[in-house]
N, C-alpha and C positions, 0 to 999 in steps of 0.2 A: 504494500500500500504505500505502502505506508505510514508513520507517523510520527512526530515529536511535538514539545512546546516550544518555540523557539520566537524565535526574530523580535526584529524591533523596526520600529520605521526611523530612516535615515532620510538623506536628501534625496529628492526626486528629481533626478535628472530627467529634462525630457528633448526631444528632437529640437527643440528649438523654439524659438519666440514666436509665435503665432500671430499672424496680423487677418481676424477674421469678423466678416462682415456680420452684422447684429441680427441674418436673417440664417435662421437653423435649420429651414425646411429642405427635404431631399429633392434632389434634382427634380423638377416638372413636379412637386407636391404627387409622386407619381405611390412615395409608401410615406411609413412613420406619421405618430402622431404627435399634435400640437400640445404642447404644457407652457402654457404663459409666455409665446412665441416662440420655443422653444424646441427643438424633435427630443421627440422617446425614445432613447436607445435603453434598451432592455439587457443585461448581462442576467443571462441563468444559472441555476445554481441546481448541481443534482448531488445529495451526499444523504445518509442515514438518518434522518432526522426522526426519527422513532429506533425503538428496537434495544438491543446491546452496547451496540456503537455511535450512540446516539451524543453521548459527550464529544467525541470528535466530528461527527455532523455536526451539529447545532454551533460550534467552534466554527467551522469551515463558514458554514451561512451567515453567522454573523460577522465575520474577520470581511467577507465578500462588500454584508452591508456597512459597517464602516468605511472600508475605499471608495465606495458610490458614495455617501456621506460625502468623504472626504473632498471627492471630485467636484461634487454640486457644490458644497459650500468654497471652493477655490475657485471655480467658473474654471477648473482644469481645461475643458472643450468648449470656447463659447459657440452660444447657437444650440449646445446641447444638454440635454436632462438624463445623468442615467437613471434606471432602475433597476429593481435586481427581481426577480422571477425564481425562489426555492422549490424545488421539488424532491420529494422522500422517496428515497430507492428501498428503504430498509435493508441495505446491501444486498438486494436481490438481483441479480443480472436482467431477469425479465420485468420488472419493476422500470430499471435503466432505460433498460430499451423502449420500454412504452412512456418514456420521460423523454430523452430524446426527441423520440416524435413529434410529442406536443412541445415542445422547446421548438422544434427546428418549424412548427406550423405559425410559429408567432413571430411576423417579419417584422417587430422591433427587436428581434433576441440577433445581436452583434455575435454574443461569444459566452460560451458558459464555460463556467470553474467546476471540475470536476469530475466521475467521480471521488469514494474516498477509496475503494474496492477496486485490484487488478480487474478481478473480475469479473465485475461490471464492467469497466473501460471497455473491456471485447463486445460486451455484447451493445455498449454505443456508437463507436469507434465508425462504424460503416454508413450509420444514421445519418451521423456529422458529418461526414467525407461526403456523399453523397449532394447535398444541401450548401456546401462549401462553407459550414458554418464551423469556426474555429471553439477547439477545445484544450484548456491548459487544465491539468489535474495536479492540484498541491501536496497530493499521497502516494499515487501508482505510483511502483516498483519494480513491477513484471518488466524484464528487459524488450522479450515480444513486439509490446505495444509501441516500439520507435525503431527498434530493427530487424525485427521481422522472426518469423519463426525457428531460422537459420541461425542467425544469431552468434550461436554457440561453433558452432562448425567455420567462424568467421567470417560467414556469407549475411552479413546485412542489407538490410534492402528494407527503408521505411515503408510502411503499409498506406499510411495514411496519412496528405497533407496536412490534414486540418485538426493534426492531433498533437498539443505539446504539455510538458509538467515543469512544476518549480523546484519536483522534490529529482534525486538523485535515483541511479538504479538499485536492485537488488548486488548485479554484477559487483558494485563499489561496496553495496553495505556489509555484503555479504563475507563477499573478504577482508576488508574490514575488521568485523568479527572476530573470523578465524585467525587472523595473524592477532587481534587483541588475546583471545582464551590462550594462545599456545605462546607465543614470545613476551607478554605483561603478565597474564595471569598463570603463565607457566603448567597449562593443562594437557596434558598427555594422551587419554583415552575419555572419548565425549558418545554419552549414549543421544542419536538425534530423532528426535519426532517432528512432525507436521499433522497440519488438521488438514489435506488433501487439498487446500485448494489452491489456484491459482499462484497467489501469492505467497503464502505459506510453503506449500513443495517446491516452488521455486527458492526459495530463498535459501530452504535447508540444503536443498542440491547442492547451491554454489557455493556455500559455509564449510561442507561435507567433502567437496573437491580441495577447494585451497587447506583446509584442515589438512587430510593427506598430503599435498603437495605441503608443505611444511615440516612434513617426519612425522603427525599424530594420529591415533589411531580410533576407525568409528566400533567403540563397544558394541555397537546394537542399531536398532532404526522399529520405530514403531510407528502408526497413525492411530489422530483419534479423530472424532466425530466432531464437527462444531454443534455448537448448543447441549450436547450432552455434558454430563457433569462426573460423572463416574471413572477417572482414569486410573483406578488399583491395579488393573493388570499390568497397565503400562508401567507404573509406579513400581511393582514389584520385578519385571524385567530389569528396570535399569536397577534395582539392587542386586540383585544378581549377577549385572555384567560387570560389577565390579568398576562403574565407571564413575571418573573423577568431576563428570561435570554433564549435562543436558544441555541440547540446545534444542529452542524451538523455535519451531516456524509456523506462525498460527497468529492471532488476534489476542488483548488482553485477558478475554471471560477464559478463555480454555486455560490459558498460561499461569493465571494463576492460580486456579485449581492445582491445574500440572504440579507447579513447584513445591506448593503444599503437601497434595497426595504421596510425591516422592520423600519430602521430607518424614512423613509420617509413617513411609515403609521403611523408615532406618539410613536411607542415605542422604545423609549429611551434605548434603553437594551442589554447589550452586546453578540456577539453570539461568542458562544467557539468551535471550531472541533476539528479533530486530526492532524495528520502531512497534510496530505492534502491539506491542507489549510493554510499550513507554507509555503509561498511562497509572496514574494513583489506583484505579479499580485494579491493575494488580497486585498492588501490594495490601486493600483493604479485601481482597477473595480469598489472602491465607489466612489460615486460623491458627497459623503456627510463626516465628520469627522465620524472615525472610531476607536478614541481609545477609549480602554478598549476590544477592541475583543481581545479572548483567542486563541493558537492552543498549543496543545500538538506536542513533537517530541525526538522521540528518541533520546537518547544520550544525551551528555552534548554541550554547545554552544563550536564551534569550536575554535572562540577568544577566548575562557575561558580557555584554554588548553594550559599547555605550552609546549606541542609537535608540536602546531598548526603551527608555525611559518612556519618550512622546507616544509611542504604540502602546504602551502600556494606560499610560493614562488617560488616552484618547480612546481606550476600549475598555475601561473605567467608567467614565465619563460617558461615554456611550448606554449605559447601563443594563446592559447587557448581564440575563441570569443565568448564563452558562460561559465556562472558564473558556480561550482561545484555543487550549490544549495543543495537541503534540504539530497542528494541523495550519494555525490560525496564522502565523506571521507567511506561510506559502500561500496560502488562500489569497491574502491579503496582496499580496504579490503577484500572480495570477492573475485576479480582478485588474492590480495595476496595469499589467501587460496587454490586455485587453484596449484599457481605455488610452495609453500612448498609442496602442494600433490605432484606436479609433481618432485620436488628437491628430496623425500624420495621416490618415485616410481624408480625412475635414481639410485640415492645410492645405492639401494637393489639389482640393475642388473646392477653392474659391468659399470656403467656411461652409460649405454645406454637408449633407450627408448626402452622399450617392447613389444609388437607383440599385447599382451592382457593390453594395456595401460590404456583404459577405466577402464577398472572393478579394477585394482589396484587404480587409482586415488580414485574411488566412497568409498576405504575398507581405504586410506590412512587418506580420510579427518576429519573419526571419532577420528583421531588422530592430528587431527591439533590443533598446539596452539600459538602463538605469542601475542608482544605487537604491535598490529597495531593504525592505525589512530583513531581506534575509542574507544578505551581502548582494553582490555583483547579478543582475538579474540577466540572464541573455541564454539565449539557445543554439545550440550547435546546428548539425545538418542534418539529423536525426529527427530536432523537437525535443531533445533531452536541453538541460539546464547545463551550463557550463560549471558551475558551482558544484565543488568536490569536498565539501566541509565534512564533515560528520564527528559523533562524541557518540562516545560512552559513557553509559552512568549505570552508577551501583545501587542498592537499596540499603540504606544506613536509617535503622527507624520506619518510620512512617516517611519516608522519603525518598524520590530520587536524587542521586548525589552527580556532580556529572566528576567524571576522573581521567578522563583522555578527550581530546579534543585537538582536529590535525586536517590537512588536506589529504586525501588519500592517493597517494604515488604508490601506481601498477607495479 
């Protein structure tokens, strides 16, 4: 997906001083609607906004309506009004996809942020492409969804123009990881699980490969079920293989059961994931002391930042009753990247919005660059994020701690 808390807003660099005429309407009044002479540009938002994952949806959608905020009260685009358009997937891919849809049926929707689920990403991914409506996701991980199913075998080949994210790949976190447990925390033999899906088997694969390639060794490999709660069998295999440490690849609910159950079969042993699992619901799902668990997450810690401050207090102030969580400062970057496409889309046509607005945004974003919340915002040739940040953090208390934090050099 993935996940972290991170960012902060810094300065926003944009393409340049805009000199646009006070009339906002789309070429020949031909789409978009009027707001106090103003055009409607709609940025949607598809992420979990019920369900499990619902702390990190409702993060995502709000970190979105902030930067629309932010845009309208700066007259970021004049001539233009954003708005933002959430819709709940409940991380269901067919959910996605019938979100999609109606996103891409409403021609003020410029560009939607999202979603939070590899998973889903597949099953939108064609919707968008189709429609020439651009999509940046501040969680996907699946390497996949930017170069293609090959990938792995070093045949990339993007799938889909009109697809890009803020957050970094599994490929980066993953490894990552594996060189954190085996060269920092000195782990030797790691029993690894996933919850089968998307994002999760990916991740453990590539954790599982560089692990190996490093000299260490996989005790074992098990799956569990998402939404199921039950993991004793799994729990008592990795006592048995005599492994020094779990990794998993899965979402928070399962993870921290996971580490729990394991602890309470006798092995003492810390369990490490990716962003996924960055999240305080796992450390409030054990019913046993939980530190020394690891999780990876993109970027750097958000207090660690000293841009963090105005993002913080600007989504404060916001009042907003759910935390930005692991999701919020890419979100929020995301939404940005969107509305600089749309700011340089306007500039180029004489301040107005364009008739062919999609397809220009999708050709503008490979040109987008600022300094946003999360550092350096810009996109390769993929639609991946140039931004190679990531941290680890440990569970000390009732807390995530972060204790490594680095660019990640292949």
């Amino acid at each position: 997906m993935r996940h972290r808390s991170l960012l902060i807003l810094t300065t926003m660099v944009t393409t340049g001083a805009l000199t646009l005429s006070a009339c906002g309407s789309r070429d020949d009044n031909k789409s978009g609607n009027e707001s106090g002479g103003k055009t409607t540009v709609v940025i949607g938002v598809d992420a979990p906004l019920t369900g499990s994952l619902s702390a990190l949806g409702q993060g995502i959608k709000n970190s979105v309506d902030l930067a629309v905020k932010t845009a309208n009260k700066n007259n970021e685009v004049p001539g233009v009004e954003f708005k933002i358009e959430a819709l709940d997937d409940q991380a269901v891919p067919a959910s996605g996809q019938a979100n999609a849809t109606k996103l891409v049926g409403n021609k003020d929707v410029l560009g939607v942020v999202g979603p939070l689920n590899s998973g889903v990403a597949q099953s939108m991914q064609g919707v968008f492409n189709t429609a020439n409506l651009t999509q940046v996701s501040p969680a996907n991980t699946n390497p996949a969804l930017t170069q293609g199913d090959n990938w792995g075998k070093g045949d990339k080949k993007r799938p889909f123009a009109t697809y890009f994210r803020t957050a970094t790949t599994d490929v980066i976190q993953g490894k990552f990881a594996a060189q954190y447990l085996y060269n920092d925390a000195k782990k030797r033999k790691v029993f690894v699980v996933d919850d089968k899906q998307t994002y999760g088997a990916g991740l453990a694969a590539i954790f599982s490969d560089e692990f190996k390639r490093l000299g260490g060794k996989i005790a074992g490999t098990d799956h569990v079920t998402v939404k199921e709660t039950d993991f004793s069998s799994t729990a008592d295999k990795v006592k048995a293989s005599g492994a020094d440490s779990v990794y998993f690849g899965g979402q928070y609910p399962e993870g921290g059961l996971l580490s729990d159950q394991v602890k309470k079969a006798g092995a003492k042993i810390p369990t490490m994931g990716g962003d996924g699992i960055y999240d305080p619901a796992f450390i409030k799902a054990s019913g046993v002391a939980n530190d020394g668990d690891l999780a990876t997450s993109v970027g750097y810690p958000v207090e660690k930042l000293p841009t963090a401050k105005k993002f913080i207090d600007d989504y404060k102030a916001g009042g907003y009753k759910d935390a930005y969580a692991a999701y919020g400062g890419y979100s929020y970057d995301a939404a940005w990247s969107i509305i600089q496409a749309v700011k340089a889309v306007v500039a180029a046509n004489d301040g107005k919005v364009p008739s062919d607005a999609r397809k220009k945004v999708v050709d503008a974003m490979s040109k987008i660059s600022f300094d946003g919340v999360t550092g350096k915002v810009s996109f390769d040739e993929f639609g991946d994020t140039t931004n190679k940040q990531l941290t680890v953090y440990a569970v000390k208390g009732a807390d995530w701690t972060d204790v490594k934090s680095a660019t990640f050099e292949d």
